[in-house]
C-alpha positions in Angstrom: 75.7 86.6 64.3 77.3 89.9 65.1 78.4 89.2 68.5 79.1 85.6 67.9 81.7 87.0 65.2 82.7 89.5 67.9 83.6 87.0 70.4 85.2 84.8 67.8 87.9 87.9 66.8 88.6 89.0 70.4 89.1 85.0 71.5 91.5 84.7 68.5 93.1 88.2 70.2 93.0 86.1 73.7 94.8 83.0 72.2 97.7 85.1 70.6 99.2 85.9 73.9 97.0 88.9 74.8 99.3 91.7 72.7 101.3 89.1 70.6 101.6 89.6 67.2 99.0 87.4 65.9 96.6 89.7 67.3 96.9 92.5 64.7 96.4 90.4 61.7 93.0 90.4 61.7 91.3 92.3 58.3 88.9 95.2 58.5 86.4 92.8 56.9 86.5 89.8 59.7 85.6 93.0 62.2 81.6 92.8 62.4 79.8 95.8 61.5 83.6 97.2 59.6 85.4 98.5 62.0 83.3 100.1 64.0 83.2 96.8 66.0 82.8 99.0 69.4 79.0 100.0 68.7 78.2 96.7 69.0 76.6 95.7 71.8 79.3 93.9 74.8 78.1 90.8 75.8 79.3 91.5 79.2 77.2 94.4 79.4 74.1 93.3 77.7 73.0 91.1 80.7 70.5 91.4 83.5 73.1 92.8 86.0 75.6 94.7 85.8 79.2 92.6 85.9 81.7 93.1 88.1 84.0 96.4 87.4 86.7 95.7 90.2 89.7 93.6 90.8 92.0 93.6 93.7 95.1 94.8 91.4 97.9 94.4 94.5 96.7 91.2 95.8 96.8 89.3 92.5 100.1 86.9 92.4 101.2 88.4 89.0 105.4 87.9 88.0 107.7 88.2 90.8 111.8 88.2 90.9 112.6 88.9 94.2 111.6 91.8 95.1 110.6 93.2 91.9 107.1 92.1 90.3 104.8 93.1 87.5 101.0 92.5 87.9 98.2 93.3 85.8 94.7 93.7 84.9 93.6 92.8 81.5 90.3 91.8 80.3 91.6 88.0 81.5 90.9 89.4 85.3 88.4 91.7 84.9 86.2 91.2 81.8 84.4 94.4 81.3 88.2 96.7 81.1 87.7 96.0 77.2 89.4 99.2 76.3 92.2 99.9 79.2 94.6 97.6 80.9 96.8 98.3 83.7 99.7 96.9 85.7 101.2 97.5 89.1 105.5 97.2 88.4 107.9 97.4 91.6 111.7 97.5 90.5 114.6 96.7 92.8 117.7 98.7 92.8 119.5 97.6 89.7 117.3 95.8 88.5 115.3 97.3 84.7 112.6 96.2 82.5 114.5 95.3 79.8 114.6 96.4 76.3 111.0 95.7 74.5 108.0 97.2 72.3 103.8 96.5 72.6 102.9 95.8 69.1 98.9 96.6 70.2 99.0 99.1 73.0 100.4 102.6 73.4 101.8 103.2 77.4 101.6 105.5 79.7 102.9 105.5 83.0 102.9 106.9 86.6 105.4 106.8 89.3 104.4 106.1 92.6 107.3 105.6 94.3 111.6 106.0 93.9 112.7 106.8 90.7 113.4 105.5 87.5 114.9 106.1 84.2 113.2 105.3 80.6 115.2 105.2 77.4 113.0 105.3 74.2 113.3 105.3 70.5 111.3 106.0 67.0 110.6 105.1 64.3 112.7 108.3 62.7 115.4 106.7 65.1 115.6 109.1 67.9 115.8 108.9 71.3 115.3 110.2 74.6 116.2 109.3 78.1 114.4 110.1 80.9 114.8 110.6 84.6 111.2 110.4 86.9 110.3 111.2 90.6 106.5 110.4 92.0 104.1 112.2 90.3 105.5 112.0 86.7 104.0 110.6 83.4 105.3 109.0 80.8 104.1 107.8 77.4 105.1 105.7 74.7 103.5 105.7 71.4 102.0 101.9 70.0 105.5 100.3 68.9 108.2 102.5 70.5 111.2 100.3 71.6 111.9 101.5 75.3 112.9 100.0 78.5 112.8 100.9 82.2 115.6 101.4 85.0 115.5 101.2 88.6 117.3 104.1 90.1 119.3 104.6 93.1 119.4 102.1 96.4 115.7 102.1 96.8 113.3 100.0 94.8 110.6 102.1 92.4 106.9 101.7 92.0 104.8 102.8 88.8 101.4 102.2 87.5 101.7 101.3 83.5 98.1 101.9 81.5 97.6 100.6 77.9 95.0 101.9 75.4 93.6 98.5 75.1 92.4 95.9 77.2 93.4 92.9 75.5 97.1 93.8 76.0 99.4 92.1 78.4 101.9 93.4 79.8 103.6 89.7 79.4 103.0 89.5 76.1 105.6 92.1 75.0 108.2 91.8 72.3 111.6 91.5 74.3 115.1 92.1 72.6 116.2 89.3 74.7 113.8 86.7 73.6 114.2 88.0 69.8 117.5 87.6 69.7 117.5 84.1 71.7 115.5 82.4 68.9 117.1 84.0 66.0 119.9 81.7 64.2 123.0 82.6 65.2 124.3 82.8 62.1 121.8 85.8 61.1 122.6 88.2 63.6 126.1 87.5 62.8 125.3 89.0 59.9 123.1 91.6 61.4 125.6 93.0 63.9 128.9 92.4 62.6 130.2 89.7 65.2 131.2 86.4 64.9 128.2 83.7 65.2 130.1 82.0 68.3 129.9 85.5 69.9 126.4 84.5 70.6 126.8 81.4 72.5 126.8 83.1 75.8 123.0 85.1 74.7 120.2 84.5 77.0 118.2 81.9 74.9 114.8 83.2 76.3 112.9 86.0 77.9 115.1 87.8 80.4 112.6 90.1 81.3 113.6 92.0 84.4 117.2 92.8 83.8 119.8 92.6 86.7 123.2 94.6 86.6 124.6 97.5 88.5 122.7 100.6 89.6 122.6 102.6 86.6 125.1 106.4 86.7 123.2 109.3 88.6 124.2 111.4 85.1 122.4 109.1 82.1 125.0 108.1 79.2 125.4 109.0 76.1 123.7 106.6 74.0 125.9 103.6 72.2 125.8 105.6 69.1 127.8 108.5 71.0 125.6 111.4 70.0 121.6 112.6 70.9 119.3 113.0 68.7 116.3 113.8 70.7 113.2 113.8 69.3 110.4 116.8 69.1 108.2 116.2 71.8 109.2 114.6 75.2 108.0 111.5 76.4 107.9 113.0 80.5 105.6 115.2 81.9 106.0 116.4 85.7 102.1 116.0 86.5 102.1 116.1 90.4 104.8 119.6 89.8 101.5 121.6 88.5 99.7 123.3 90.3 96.4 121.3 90.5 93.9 121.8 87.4 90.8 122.4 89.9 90.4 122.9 93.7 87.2 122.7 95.5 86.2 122.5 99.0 86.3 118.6 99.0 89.4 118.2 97.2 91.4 118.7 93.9 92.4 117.3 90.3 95.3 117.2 88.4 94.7 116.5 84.3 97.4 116.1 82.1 95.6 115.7 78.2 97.1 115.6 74.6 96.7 119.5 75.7 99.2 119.7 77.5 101.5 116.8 76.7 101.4 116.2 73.0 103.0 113.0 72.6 100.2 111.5 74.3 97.6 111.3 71.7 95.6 108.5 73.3 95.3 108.3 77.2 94.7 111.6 79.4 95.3 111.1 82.9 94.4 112.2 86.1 95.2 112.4 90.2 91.8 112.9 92.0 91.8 113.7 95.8 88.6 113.4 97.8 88.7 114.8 101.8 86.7 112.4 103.7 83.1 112.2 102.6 83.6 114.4 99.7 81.9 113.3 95.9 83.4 113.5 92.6 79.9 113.8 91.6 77.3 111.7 89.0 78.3 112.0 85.6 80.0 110.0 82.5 82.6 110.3 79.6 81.2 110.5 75.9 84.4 109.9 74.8 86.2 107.4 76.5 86.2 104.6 79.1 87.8 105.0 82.4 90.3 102.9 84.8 90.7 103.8 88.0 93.8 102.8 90.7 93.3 103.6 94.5 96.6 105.1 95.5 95.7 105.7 99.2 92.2 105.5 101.1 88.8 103.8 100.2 86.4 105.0 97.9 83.1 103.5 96.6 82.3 103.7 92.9 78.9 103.3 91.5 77.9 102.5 88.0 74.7 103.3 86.2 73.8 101.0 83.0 70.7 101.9 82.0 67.5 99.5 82.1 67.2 100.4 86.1 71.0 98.7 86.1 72.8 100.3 89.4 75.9 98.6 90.9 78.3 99.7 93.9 81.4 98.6 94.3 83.4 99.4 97.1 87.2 100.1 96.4 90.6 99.8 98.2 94.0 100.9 98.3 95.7 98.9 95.6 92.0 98.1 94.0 91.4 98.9 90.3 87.7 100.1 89.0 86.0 100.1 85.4 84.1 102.5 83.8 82.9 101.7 80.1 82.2 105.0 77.9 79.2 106.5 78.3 78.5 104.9 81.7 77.4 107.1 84.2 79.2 106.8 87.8 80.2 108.7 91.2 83.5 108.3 93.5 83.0 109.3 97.0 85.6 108.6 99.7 83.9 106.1 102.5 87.2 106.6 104.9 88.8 109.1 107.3 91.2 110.1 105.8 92.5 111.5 102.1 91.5 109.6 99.5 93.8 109.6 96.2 92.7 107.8 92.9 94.3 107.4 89.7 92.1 107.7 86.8 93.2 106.9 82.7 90.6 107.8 80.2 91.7 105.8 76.5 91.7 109.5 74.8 94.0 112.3 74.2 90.7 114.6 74.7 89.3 114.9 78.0 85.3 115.0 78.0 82.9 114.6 81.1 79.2 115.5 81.4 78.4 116.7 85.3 74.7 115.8 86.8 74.7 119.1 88.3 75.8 120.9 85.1 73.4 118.8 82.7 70.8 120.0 85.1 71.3 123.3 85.5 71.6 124.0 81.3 67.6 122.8 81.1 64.4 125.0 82.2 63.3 124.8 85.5 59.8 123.9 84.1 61.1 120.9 82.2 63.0 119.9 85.0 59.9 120.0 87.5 57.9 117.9 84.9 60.4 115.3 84.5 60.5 114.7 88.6 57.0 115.2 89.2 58.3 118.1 91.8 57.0 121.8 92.5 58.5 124.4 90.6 60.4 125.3 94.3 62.2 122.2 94.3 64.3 122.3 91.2 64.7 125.6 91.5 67.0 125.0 95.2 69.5 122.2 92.1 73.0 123.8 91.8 73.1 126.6 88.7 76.7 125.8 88.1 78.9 122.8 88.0 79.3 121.1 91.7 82.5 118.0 89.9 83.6 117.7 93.5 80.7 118.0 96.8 82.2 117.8 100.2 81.3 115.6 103.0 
């Protein structure tokens, strides 16, 4: 059966690691339906109910070292996020995510908190380094080496998002654990040093590299020269003047528009004053995670066959919206609320209720609702994307 072979692929995904390599070497042909796989129905989604499309992100036990820590949400935590994962990193001083590629997922990243520096290189072998403040965006293209630096004396926060769900973020391909389990006697011959000189290696998985605060100035890399390549991998998101303002709050979007490197995720910084409504409406082109940066919000889903869920979200929270679903955020607190939203396309689309409304006749609207003509005729005539309280 379809989704019988469906389930088989993505559990063969599951049991290589969640992003290891074993994952990609699956043929168009073991794909049901080709591989348009993705118009087949989610099992998940096919039920009664509606699942579940939270998870309590910052409250999850994830990898710590000290102070730093990396925790995600994959579909292993929350089942429905089939095409977006996330993770939460914090970074001590000195401390860096060391040198590694996703062989399945592009990233892209948001800073919360301190700063940090990115190094990154491709496949024509150029590179970039990168200094970020809160509010800027990264992205790395599927297979880019990079690696991530704490800097200065106070720790950094970021939000990482990945283009597909399976990924995990501990399922990486580290320079340290490569060169660990390679003979000794091939990198010898690979990098020109005696094979004794790798005695003292790390024989496994470093992953969060310790060493002295990196220089305010970034180095020149080992090769003593840049060679940078054509489009940046940082955009200054929060340093834009916001994309839309309304009564009840404001958006920031950053697309494949405006930064071109980023072919696959758009991103965006919703606020919502208290008791304002991003209002009903869905994505045709793209599923949506969502990361409470401050307040409380609640998130309602709409699946079709009289399917309606609420779910009620909190600072540190992640939400799920699968493509084509419609859905609402309205802030339930007293205060700002501030979300953090990923959509797994360069090309931003939303259809409004409001706006979908008001592009139909009045007549076909009051048949529809059973309603006087007087009643549709008071619906908004424009877009309303954000309704205050």
């Amino acid at each position: 059966m379809v989704v019988s072979s469906r389930r088989k692929f993505f559990s063969s995904a599951m049991a290589a690691g969640l992003g290891g390599a074993a994952a990609t070497q699956v043929s168009a042909s073991e794909y049901p339906s080709g591989p348009f796989w993705n118009n087949v129905p989610d099992p998940d989604l096919s039920q009664k109910d509606l699942p579940t499309f939270k998870f309590e992100l910052e409250k999850s036990a994830g990898r710590v070292d000290g102070g730093s820590f990396g925790k995600e949400a994959t579909v292993k935590q929350l089942p429905i996020s089939t095409g977006i994962a996330g993770v939460s990193m914090r970074l001590e001083p000195g401390v860096a995510r060391e040198l590694h590629w996703h062989a399945t997922a592009a990233e892209w990243a948001f800073v919360m908190e301190g700063r940090c520096r990115t190094t990154v290189i491709n496949p024509d072998g150029q590179s970039e380094t990168n200094d970020f403040e809160p509010g800027d965006v990264w992205y790395f293209p599927r297979g880019y080496g990079h690696s991530i630096q704490c800097l200065g004396d106070q720790p950094c926060h970021f939000i990482l998002i990945f283009d597909n769900g399976y990924f995990s973020e501990f399922g990486t391909f580290s320079v340290t654990d490569w060169l660990g389990h390679a003979p000794k006697e091939l990198l010898s011959k690979n990098l020109g040093l005696p094979a004794a000189a790798f005695d003292s290696f790390p024989k496994s998985e470093v992953y969060f590299v310790h060493g002295d605060p990196p220089p305010e100035k970034p180095a020149l890399p080992h090769r003593g020269k840049l060679d940078s390549p054509p489009n940046t991998h940082r955009y200054r998101l929060l340093d834009q003047a916001p994309t839309s303002s309304y009564t009840g709050g404001r958006e920031w979007l950053v697309s494949a528009h405006e930064f071109p490197i980023a072919t696959t995720i758009t991103g965006v910084v919703l606020e919502l004053e208290p008791g304002a409504l991003r209002e009903l409406h869905w994505h045709p082109n793209a599923d949506e995670w969502q990361y409470v940066m401050e307040g409380s919000v609640s998130i309602t889903m709409f699946g079709a066959n009289g399917r309606f869920a609420i779910e009620n979200l909190n600072k540190g929270d992640v939400g799920y919206i699968p493509q084509g679903y419609g859905h609402s955020i309205e802030n339930t607190g007293d205060a700002k609320a501030r979300i953090l939203i990923a959509f797994n396309t360069g090309e931003y689309q939303a259809i409004d209720l409001s706006e979908w409304l008001a592009g139909n006749p009045d007549y076909l609207l009051a048949a529809h609702f059973d309603q006087k003509p007087d009643v549709v005729e008071k619906f908004p005539r424009q877009d309303v994307f954000i309704s205050p309280s």
